[in-house]
Every structure is written in structure tokens, then in C-alpha cells.
C-alpha positions as CSV (number, residue, x, y, z in Angstrom):
1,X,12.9,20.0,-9.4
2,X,12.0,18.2,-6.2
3,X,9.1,19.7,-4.5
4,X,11.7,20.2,-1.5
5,X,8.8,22.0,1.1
6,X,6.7,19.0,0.9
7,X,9.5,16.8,1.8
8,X,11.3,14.9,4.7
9,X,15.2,15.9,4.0
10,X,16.2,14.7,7.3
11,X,14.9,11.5,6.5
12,X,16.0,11.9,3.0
13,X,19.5,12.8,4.5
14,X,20.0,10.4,7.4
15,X,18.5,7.2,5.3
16,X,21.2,8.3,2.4
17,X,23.9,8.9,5.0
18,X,23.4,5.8,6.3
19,X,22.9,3.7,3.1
20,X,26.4,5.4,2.2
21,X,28.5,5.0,5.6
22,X,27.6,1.0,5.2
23,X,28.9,0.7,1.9
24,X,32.0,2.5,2.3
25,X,32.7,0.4,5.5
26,X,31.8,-2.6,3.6
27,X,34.4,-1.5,0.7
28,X,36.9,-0.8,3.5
29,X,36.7,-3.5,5.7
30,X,35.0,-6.7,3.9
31,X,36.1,-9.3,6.1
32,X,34.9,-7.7,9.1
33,X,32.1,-6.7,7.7
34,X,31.3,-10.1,6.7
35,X,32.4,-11.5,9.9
36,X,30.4,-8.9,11.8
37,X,27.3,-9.6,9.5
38,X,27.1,-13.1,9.9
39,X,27.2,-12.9,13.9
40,X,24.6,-11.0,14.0
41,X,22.9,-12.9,11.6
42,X,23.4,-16.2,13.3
43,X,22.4,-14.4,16.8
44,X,19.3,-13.2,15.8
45,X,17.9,-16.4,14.0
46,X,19.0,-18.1,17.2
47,X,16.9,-15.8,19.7
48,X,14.0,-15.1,17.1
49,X,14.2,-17.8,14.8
50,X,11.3,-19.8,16.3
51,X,9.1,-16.4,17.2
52,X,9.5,-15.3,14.0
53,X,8.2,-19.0,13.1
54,X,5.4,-18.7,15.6
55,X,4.5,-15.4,13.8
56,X,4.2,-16.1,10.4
57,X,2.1,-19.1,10.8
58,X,0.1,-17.0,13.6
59,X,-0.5,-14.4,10.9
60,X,-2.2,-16.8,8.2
61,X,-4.3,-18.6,10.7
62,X,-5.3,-14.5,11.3
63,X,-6.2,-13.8,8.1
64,X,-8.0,-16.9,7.3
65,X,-10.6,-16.0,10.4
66,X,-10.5,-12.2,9.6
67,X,-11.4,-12.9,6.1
68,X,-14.7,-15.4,7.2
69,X,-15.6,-13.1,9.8
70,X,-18.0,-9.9,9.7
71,X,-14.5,-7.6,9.3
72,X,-14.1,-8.8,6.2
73,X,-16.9,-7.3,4.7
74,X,-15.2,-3.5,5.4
75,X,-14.3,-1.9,2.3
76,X,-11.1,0.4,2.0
77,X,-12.4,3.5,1.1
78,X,-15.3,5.2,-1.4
79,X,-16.2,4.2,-4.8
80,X,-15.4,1.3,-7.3
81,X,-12.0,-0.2,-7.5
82,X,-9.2,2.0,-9.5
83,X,-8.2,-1.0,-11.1
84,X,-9.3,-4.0,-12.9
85,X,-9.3,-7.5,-11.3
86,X,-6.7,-8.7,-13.4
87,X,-4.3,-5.3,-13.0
88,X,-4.9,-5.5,-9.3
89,X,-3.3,-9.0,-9.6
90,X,-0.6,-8.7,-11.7
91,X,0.3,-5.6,-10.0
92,X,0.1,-7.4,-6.5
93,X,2.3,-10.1,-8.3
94,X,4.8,-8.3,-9.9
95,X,5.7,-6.1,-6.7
96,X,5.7,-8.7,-4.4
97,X,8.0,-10.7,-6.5
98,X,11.1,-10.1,-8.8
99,X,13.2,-11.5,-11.2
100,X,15.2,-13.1,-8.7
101,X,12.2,-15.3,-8.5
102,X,12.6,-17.0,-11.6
103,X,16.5,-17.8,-10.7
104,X,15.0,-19.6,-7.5
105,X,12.2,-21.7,-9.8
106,X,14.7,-22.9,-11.9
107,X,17.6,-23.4,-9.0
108,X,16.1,-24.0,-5.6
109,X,15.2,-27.3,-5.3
110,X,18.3,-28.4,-6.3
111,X,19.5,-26.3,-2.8
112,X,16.7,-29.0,-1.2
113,X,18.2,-31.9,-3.1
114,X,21.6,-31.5,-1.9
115,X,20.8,-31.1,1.6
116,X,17.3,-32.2,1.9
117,X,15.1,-31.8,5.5
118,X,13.3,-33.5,7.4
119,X,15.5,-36.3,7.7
120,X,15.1,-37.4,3.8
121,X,18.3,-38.1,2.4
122,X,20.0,-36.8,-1.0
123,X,19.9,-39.0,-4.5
124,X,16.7,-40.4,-3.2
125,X,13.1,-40.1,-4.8
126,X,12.2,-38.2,-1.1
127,X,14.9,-35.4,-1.6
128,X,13.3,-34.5,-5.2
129,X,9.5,-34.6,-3.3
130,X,10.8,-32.5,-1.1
131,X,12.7,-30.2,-2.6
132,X,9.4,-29.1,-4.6
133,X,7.2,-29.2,-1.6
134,X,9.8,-27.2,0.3
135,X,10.0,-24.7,-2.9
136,X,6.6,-24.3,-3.3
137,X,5.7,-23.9,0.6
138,X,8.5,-21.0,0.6
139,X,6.7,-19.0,-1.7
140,X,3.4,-19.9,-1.0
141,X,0.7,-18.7,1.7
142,X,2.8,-18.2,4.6
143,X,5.3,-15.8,2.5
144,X,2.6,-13.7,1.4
145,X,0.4,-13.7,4.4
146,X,3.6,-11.6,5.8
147,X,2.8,-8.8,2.8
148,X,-1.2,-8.8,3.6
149,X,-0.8,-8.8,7.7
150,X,1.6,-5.9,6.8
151,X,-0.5,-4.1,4.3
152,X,-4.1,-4.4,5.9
153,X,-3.2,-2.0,8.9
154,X,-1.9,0.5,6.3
155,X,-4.7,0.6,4.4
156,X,-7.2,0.9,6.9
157,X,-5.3,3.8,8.2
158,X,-4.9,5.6,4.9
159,X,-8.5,4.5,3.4
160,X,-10.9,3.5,6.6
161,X,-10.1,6.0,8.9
162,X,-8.9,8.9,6.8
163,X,-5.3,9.7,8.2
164,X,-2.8,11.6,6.3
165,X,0.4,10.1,5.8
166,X,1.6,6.8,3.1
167,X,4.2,5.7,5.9
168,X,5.1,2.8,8.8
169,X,5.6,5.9,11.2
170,X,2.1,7.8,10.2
171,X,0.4,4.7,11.0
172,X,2.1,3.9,14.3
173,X,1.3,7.8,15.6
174,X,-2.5,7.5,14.5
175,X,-2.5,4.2,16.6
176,X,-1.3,6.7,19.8
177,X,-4.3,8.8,18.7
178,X,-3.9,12.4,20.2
179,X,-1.5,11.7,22.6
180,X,1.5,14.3,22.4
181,X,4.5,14.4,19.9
182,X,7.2,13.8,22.6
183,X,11.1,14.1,21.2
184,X,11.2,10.7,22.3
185,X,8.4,9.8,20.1
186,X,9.5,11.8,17.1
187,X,13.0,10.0,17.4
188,X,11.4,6.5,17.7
189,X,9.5,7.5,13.9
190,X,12.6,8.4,12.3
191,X,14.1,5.7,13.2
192,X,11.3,3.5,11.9
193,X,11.2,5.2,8.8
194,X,14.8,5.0,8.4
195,X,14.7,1.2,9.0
196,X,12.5,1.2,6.1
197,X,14.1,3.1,3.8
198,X,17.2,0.9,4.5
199,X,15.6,-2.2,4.4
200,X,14.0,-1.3,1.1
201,X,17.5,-0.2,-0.3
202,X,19.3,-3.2,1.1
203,X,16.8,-6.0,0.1
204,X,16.7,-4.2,-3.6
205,X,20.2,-4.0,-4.1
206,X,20.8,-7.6,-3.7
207,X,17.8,-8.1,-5.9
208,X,19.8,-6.4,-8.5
209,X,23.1,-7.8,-7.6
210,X,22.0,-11.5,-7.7
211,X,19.3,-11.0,-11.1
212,X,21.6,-8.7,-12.8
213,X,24.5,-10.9,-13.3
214,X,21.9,-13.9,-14.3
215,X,19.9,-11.8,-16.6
216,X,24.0,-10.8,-18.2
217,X,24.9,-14.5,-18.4
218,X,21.7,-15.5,-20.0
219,X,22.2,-12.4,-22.5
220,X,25.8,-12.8,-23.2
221,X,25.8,-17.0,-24.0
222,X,22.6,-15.3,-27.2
223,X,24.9,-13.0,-28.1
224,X,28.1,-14.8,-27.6
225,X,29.9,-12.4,-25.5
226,X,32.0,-12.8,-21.8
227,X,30.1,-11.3,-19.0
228,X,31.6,-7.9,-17.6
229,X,31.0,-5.0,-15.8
230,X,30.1,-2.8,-18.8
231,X,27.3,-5.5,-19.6
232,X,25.8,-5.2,-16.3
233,X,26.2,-0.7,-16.5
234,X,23.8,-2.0,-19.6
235,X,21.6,-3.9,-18.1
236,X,21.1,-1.7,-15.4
237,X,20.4,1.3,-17.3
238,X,18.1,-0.6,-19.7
239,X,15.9,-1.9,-16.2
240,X,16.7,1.7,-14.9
241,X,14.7,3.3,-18.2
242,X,11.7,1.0,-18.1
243,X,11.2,1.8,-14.1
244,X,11.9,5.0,-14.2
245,X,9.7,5.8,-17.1
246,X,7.3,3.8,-15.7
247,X,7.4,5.6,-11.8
248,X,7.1,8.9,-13.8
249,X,3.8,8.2,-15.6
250,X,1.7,6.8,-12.5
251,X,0.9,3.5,-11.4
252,X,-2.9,3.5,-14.0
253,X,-0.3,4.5,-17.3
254,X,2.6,2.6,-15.9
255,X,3.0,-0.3,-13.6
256,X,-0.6,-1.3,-14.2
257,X,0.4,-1.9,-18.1
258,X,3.9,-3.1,-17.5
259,X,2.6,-5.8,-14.8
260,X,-0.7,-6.7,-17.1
261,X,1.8,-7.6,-19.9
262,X,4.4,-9.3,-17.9
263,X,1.5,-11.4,-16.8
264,X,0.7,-12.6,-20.0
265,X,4.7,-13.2,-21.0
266,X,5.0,-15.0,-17.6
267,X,2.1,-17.3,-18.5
268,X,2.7,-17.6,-22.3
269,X,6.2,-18.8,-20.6
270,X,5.2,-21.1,-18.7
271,X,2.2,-23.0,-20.7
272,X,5.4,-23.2,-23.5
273,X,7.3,-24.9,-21.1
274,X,4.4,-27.3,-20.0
275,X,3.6,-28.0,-23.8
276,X,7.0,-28.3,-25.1
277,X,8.8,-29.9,-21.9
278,X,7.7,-33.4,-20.0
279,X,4.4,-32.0,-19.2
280,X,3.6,-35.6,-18.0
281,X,5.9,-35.2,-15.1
282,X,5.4,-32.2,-14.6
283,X,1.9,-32.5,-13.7
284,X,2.3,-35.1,-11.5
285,X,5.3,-33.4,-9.5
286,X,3.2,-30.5,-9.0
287,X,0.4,-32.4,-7.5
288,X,2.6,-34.4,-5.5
289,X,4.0,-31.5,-4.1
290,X,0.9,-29.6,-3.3
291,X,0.1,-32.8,-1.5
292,X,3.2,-33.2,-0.1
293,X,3.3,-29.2,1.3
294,X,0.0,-29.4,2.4
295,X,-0.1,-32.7,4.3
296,X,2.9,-31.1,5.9
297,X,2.1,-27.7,6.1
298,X,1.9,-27.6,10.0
299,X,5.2,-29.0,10.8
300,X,7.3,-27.2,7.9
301,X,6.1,-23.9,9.4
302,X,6.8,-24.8,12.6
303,X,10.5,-27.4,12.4
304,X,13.0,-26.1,14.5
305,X,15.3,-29.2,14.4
306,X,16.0,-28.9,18.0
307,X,17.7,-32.5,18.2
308,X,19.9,-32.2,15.2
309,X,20.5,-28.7,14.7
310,X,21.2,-29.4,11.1
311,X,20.8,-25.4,10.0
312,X,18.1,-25.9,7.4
313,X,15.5,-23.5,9.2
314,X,17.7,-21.1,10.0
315,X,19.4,-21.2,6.7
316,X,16.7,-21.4,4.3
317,X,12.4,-20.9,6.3
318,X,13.9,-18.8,8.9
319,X,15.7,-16.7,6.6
320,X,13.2,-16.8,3.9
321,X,10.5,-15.7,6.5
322,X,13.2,-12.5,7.8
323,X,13.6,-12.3,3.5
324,X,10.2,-11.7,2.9
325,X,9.7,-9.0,5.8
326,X,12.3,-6.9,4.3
327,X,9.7,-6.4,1.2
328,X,6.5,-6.1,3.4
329,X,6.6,-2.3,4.5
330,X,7.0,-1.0,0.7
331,X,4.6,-3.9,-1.2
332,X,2.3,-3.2,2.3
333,X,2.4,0.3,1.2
334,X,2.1,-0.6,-2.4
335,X,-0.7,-2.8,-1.8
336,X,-2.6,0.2,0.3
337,X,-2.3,2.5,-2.9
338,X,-3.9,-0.1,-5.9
339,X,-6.2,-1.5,-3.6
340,X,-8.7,1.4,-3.1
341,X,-12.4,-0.1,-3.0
342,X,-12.0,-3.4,-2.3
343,X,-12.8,-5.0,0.7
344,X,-10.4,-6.5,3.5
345,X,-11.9,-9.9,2.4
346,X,-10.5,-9.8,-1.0
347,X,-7.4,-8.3,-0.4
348,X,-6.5,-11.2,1.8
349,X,-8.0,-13.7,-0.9
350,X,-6.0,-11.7,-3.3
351,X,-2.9,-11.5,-1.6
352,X,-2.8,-15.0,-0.7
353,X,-4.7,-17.1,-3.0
354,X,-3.6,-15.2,-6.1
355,X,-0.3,-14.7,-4.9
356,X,0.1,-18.3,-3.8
357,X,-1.9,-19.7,-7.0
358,X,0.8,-17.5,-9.1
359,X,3.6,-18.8,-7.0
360,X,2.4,-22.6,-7.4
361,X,1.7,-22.2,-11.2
362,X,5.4,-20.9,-11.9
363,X,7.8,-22.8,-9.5
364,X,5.2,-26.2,-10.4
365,X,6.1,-25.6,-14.1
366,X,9.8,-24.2,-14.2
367,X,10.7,-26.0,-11.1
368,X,9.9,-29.4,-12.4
369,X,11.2,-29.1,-15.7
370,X,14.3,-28.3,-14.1
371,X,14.2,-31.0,-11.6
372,X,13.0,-33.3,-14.9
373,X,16.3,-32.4,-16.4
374,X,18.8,-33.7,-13.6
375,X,16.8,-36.8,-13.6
376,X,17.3,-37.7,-17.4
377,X,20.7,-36.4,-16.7
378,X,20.2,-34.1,-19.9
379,X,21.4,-31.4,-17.4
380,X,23.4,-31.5,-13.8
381,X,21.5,-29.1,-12.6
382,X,22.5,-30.4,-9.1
383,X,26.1,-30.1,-9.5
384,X,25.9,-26.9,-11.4
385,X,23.5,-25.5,-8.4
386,X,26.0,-27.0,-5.6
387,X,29.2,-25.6,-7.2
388,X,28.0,-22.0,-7.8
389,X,26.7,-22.2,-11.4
390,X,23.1,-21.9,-11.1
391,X,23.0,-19.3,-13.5
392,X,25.0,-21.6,-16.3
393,X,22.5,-24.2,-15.6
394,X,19.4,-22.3,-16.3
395,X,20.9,-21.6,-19.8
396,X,21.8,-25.6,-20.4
397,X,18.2,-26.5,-19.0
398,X,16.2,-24.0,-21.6
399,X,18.7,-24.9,-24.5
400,X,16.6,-28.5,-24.0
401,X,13.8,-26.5,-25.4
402,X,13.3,-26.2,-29.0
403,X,14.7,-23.4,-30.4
404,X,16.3,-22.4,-26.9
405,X,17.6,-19.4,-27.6
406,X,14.1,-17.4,-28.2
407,X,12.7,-19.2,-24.1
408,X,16.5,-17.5,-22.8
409,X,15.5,-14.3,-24.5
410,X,11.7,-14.2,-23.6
411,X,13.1,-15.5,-20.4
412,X,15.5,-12.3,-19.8
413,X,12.6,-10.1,-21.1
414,X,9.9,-11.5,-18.5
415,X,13.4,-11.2,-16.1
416,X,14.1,-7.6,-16.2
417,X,9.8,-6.6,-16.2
418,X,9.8,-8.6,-13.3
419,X,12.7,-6.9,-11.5
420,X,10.9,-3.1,-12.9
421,X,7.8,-3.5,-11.5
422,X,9.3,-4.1,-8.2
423,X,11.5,-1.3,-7.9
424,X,9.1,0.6,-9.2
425,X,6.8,-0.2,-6.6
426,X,9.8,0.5,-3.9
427,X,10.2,3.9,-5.6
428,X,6.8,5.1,-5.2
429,X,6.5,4.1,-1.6
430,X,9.9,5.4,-0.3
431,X,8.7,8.8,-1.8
432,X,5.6,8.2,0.0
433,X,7.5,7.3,3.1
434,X,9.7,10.9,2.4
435,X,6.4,12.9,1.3
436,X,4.3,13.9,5.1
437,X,1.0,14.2,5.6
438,X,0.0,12.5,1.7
439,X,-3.5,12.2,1.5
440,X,-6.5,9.9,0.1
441,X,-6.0,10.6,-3.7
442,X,-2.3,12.2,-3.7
443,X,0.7,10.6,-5.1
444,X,4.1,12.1,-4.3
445,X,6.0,14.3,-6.9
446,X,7.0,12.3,-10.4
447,X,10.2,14.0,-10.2
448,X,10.4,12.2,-6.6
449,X,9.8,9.1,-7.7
450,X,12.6,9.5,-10.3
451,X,14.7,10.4,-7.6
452,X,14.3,7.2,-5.9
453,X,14.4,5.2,-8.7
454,X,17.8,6.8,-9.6
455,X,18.9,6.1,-6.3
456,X,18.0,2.6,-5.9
457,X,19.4,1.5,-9.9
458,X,22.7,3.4,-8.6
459,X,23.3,2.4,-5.1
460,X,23.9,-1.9,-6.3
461,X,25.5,-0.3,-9.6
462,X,28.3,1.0,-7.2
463,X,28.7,-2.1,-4.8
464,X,28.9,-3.9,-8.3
465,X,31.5,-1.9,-9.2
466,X,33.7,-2.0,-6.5
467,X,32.9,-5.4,-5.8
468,X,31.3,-5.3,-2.6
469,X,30.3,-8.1,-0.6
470,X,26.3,-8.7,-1.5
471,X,25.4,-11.8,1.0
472,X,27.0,-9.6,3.8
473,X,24.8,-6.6,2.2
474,X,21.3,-9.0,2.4
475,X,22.3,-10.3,5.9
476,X,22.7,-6.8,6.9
477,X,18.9,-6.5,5.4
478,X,17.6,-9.3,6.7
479,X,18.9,-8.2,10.3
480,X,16.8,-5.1,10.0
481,X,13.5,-7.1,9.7
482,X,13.5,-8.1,13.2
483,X,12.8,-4.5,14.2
484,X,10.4,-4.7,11.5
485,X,8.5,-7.8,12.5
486,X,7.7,-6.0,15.8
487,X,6.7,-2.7,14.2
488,X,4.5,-4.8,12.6
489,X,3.4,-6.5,15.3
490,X,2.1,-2.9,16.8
491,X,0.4,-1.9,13.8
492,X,-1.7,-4.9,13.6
493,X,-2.2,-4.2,17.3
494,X,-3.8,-0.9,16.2
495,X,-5.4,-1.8,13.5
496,X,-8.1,-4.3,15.8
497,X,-8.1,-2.0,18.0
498,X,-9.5,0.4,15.5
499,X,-11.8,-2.3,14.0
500,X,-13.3,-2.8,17.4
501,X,-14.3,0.6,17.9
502,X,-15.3,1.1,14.3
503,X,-17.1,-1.9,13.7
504,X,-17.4,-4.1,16.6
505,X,-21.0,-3.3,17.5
506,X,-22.4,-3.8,14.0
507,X,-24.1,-6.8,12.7
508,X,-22.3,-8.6,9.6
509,X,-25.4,-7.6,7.4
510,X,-25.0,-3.8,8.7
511,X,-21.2,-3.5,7.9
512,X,-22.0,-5.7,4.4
513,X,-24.5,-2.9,3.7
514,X,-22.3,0.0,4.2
515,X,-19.5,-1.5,2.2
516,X,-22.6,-1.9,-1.1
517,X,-23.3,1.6,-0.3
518,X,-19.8,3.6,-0.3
């Protein structure tokens, strides 16, 4: 049973009320749903498109001076770390990223190619340069610097100063300090929490509904089957069983193995690819788009294309940016939990070196052997990519492989492990969210976590089913991260705050010593 007098139900309620009026006015009224989702969508990137620009490139010149500075050296909580270096990696990996990831190292420079920026034209060498620079600086520092800046005030909340509570709304009342609970101020934190909870369940469900379907085609071309329904009811359940047993066990017995092996499968991958593929060019595609991304790293974080108003910020670093902050409160959260005795300097190097590095190794590898393939022509990857068929393509470009059909199946494998270790990192911090007053060394109920691991493998089952409109689901999602963004913003407002009154008297040597010592 759930342990029902430790939890939230009104938050429970409302977030599942409102998850549940959205989809059934989706199912009834698709077109204006879809018209009313895109409005809002094309407002909001108008008005905060550039802020939201500002913000993200703001928040890793932040961390790169908070992580040289004497702050740095302040270690989240008592005692050695819970988890090995490599776990801790993986684990920050895997949640941060999920199978839909390897559907955009394979696909999305081809999105670049067709309509490259920065003035650079299609068919040219500059469109392929591009396109990998472009796919690489999308899931590179500035993406994850949004999950560290998100997770850092969390943790010093939950590990630093000792308050109760694993939630956005627990962290934003400790920053009041004891100022009184006012209905107006109890309001404001359901409504942050149910922003979360809704975020979590929209961004997830499109995770599902676009990797599901890929994961079936892949599946179905070994077997030799037609895609359907009942194969993605399959697929779901099999991701569903992994997660959930996985949620029920603990992070030490269950993500922390499932993300440690998906590692290795991820690499083993990968180097495959490199040996076996035109490692040659892929090498020196890679480097040319580190060089490219990085010569350039100022002005792709900051293009607006105010003259030409051509659409690619809005529609791919704008919405990317909005993209990622859907993720940040629950991998914040996540990130709080595993990273118990480390220091703020190395979760920042963690998050985004380790993330990055990870990032870089897998879109430099699968990315160019993809782009490698429309070049020889052995695959139109392009074409494919620009009439819909991204997923058919991945399955041509790995069948280039010797013996092809073990890469697709290692390739689904490492797909759905990928796509568990996410949700099951959403699953533990929505029951967090739900469970008040959780403490240093308390995880919420087992049970709970099923719960919410039930709920999120059920809730993109059903708009599957009935065929719901997914893009107009994820815009929906992505509009709820501008509220985000600025409870973000307050919580990192909180979090120096606290940091000055902690630690800004001590020397670097003192604060260095206390960190040795705990």
C-alpha cells in the first residue's frame, strides 16, 4: 500500500487531474488544441526567446567562476561519496539523457543540413560543418549547465543547510526563511510543484511517444514484422518492468547498476562504430566540429537572427534550451540525491565536463557515421530525415555495418536502458516532490515510486492509443518551462544568498579544510 499519511494527495490529485483534463481535451479537440499550443508556443519564444538565450549562457559563465572560486570547495553534506566516480557519472548521464538521444545522434544534423544557420547554405561542405557543430553545441555545456544551475541550489538546501523536504517548493520556502505560511504563499507552492509534476509528465511522455515507435521500427525490420500498437503495449511494458523494478530496489541496487552497464554498452557501441565505420572521417569531423562549436561558441548562444527572422533559434536553440528546462527540476533533484559528499566544484565539473565529454563522444561518433553515409550516398539520410523517415534511416545506416542486424539490436537494448534510467530518475523525484518534509538519508516509499513509474509508462501508452497529438503535448511542456526558468532564477537567488552568509567570511583554505574534515 501507499504510505498515504506521509503524502501530498492534493498534489497527487490536482497534478493527475490536470495531466488527465489535458489529454482528454487534446483527444476532443486536436486541432484546437494544436492551434492553441502553437500560439502560445510562438508567443512565448517571441517575448523570452532571447532572455532565455541571455540565461543559459549567463548560467555557464556562473558556474565556470563558482567552480574556480573559494565556493567551490563546499562539500554537500557529511562523509565519503555514496557512489563510485564512475556510477556517479553514468547515473548523471543516463538521467539527464534518454533514448531519444540516440534518434537525434543519428538524425539531427541532417535537420541542420536541410536548413542550415548562420547564413551557410544546403548541399554545401559548410551545411555538413555545421550541422555537427550545431549538434554537438546543443547537447553540450550550455544544455547541461541548465541541469547543474538547477540542481546546486537543491542540494545545498537538502545537504548544506539541512532542510527537510526533496522538492522545487521546499526549497523556495527555506529561501523565505521564517517568514509566515500565508494562503497566498501556500497556493504559489502548489502551483510550483504542480508545474513540475506536469512538466515531468509532459516532457516524459513525448520521450516515450517519439523513442517508442523508433525502438518498434528498429525491432520489427530484425524480426520482420509491421509496426503496430500491440508492439509498442510490448515495448512499453518490457521498459515499464526494467524501471519499475529498478525504482523498487533503490538507486545503490538499481539505477546505479542499470546506468554502470548501459555505460559500457553505450561505449562498446560506439568504439564498434568507430572501428568498423570510416573512422578516418570521423575523427576529423569531430575535431572540426569542436573547433567549429567552440570558435563560435559566443555567437551560437547568443543568434537571434533579428534581420532575417529565418526561425532557426526559435525552432531548434530556443526550443532546445525551453527542452532541456523541462528535465532540470527532476535530474536537479536527481542529481541532489547521488551526489552526497562531493563538493560544488565537482558537481559542476561533473555535470558539465562529463556530461558534455559524453555528449561529444556519442553525437561525434554516431553523428558522423551518419553524416558519412549521405555523403557516399550509401544512405539518403537527408531525404529520409526531411520527409519524416528518420527512424527508416537509422535502420539503412546500421545495416552498412557488418553484421547489421546485431548494432540495431544492441542499439534497441542501449535504447530502452537509456529511456529506464530516465524515468526512473523522474519516478523517484516526483515521489520526492509528493513525500513532505523527506529528510537527509530518506527515500520515499518503494511502493510510491512504483506508483509513479506506473503512472508515467501509462499516461503516453494512452495518448498512443488514442492517437493523440504528441508535438502539441511537448509544446504544451516546453510552455511550462518558462515559469520554471524563473523559479529557477529564485532559487539560485537563494542559494548565494545562503553561500554569503554561510561562507562568505571564510578564507578558501578555511572552507577547503572543513570540506577534508566532514
Amino acid at each position: 500500500m501507499l504510505q498515504t499519511k506521509k503524502l501530498d494527495m492534493f498534489l497527487i490529485l490536482t497534478s493527475l487531474a490536470v495531466v488527465a483534463a489535458i489529454v482528454l481535451g487534446l483527444t476532443m479537440y486536436p486541432e484546437a488544441g494544436k492551434d492553441a499550443a502553437n500560439y502560445l508556443f510562438n508567443l512565448f519564444t517571441m517575448i523570452f526567446g532571447a532572455p532565455v538565450l541571455v540565461a543559459v549562457f549567463a548560467s555557464v559563465l556562473f558556474l565556470t567562476v563558482l567552480g574556480f572560486s573559494k565556493y567551490g570547495s563546499i562539500k554537500l553534506g557529511e562523509g565519503q561519496p555514496e557512489y563510485s566516480t564512475f556510477s556517479w557519472v553514468s547515473m548523471m548521464i543516463c538521467a539527464g539523457l534518454g533514448s531519444a538521444t540516440v534518434y537525434w545522434a543519428f538524425c539531427e544534423w541532417a535537420y541542420y543540413f536541410n536548413a542550415p544557420p548562420l547564413g551557410f547554405h544546403t548541399g554545401t561542405a559548410g551545411a555538413y560543418e555545421i550541422g555537427t557543430a550545431y549538434n554537438l553545441f546543443h547537447w553540450g555545456i550550455s544544455a547541461w549547465a541548465t541541469y547543474c544551475i538547477a540542481a546546486l541550489p537543491v542540494a545545498y538546501h537538502f545537504h548544506v543547510r539541512k532542510n527537510a523536504g526533496l522538492s522545487l517548493s521546499a526549497v523556495c520556502t527555506a529561501i523565505r526563511g521564517g517568514k509566515k505560511m500565508t494562503p497566498v504563499w501556500k497556493a504559489t507552492c502548489r502551483a510550483i510543484d504542480t508545474i513540475f509534476i506536469f512538466t515531468c509528465f509532459g516532457g516524459l511522455s513525448i520521450t516515450l511517444g517519439v523513442s517508442v515507435p523508433m525502438v518498434a521500427e528498429i525491432l520489427c525490420h530484425v524480426i520482420g514484422i509491421t509496426p503496430s500498437f500491440q508492439v509498442n503495449l510490448g515495448i512499453i511494458i518490457a521498459i515499464s518492468a526494467v524501471f519499475s523494478l529498478s525504482s523498487y530496489v533503490g538507486i545503490s541496487k538499481g539505477m546505479a547498476r542499470i546506468s554502470s552497464m548501459n555505460t559500457y554498452f553505450a561505449i562498446a557501441f560506439c568504439l564498434a562504430v568507430f572501428l568498423l565505420g570510416p573512422t578516418l572521417y570521423i575523427t576529423k569531423s569531430t575535431v572540426n566540429g569542436l573547433g567549429t562549436m567552440f570558435q563560435n561558441y559566443v555567437r551560437m548562444s547568443l543568434w537571434t537572427d533579428p534581420v532575417n527572422n529565418g526561425g532557426f533559434p526559435e525552432g531548434w536553440t530556443i526550443f532546445y534550451w525551453l527542452y532541456w528546462i523541462t528535465y532540470t527540476p527532476f535530474v536537479g533533484l536527481f542529481i541532489t540525491k547521488v551526489s552526497k559528499g562531493r563538493t560544488i566544484r565537482a558537481v559542476i565539473m561533473n555535470t558539465l565536463l562529463s556530461g558534455s565529454a559524453g555528449c561529444f563522444f556519442f553525437f561525434g561518433i554516431i553523428g558522423n557515421f551518419s553524416q558519412n553515409a549521405n555523403i557516399t550516398k550509401a544512405v539518403d539520410v537527408a531525404g529520409l530525415v526531411g520527409s519524416g523517415q528518420g527512424n527508416q534511416a537509422i535502420v539503412q545506416i546500421m545495416n552498412t555495418l557488418p553484421m547489421g542486424w546485431f548494432f540495431i539490436i544492441l542499439f534497441a537494448v542501449i535504447s530502452v536502458l537509456f529511456l529506464a534510467t530516465t524515468l526512473d530518475s523522474a519516478a523517484y523525484t516526483m515521489s520526492a516532490t509528493v513525500t513532505p518534509g523527506l529528510k537527509a538519508g530518506e527515500d520515499p516509499s518503494p511502493m510510491h515510486r512504483l506508483f509513479w513509474c506506473l503512472l508515467l509508462a501509462a499516461v503516453p501508452l494512452a495518448m498512443m492509443f488514442i492517437n493523440a497529438p504528441l508535438n502539441t503535448i511537448k509544446t504544451c511542456a516546453i510552455v511550462t518551462s518558462v515559469p520554471l526558468t524563473f523559479i529557477v532564477g529564485y532559487m539560485v537567488y537563494g542559494w548565494i544568498k545562503w553561500m554569503k552568509q554561510d561562507y562568505g567570511l571564510k578564507s578558501a583554505e578555511t572552507i577547503a579544510a572543513e570540506a577534508r574534515e566532514k
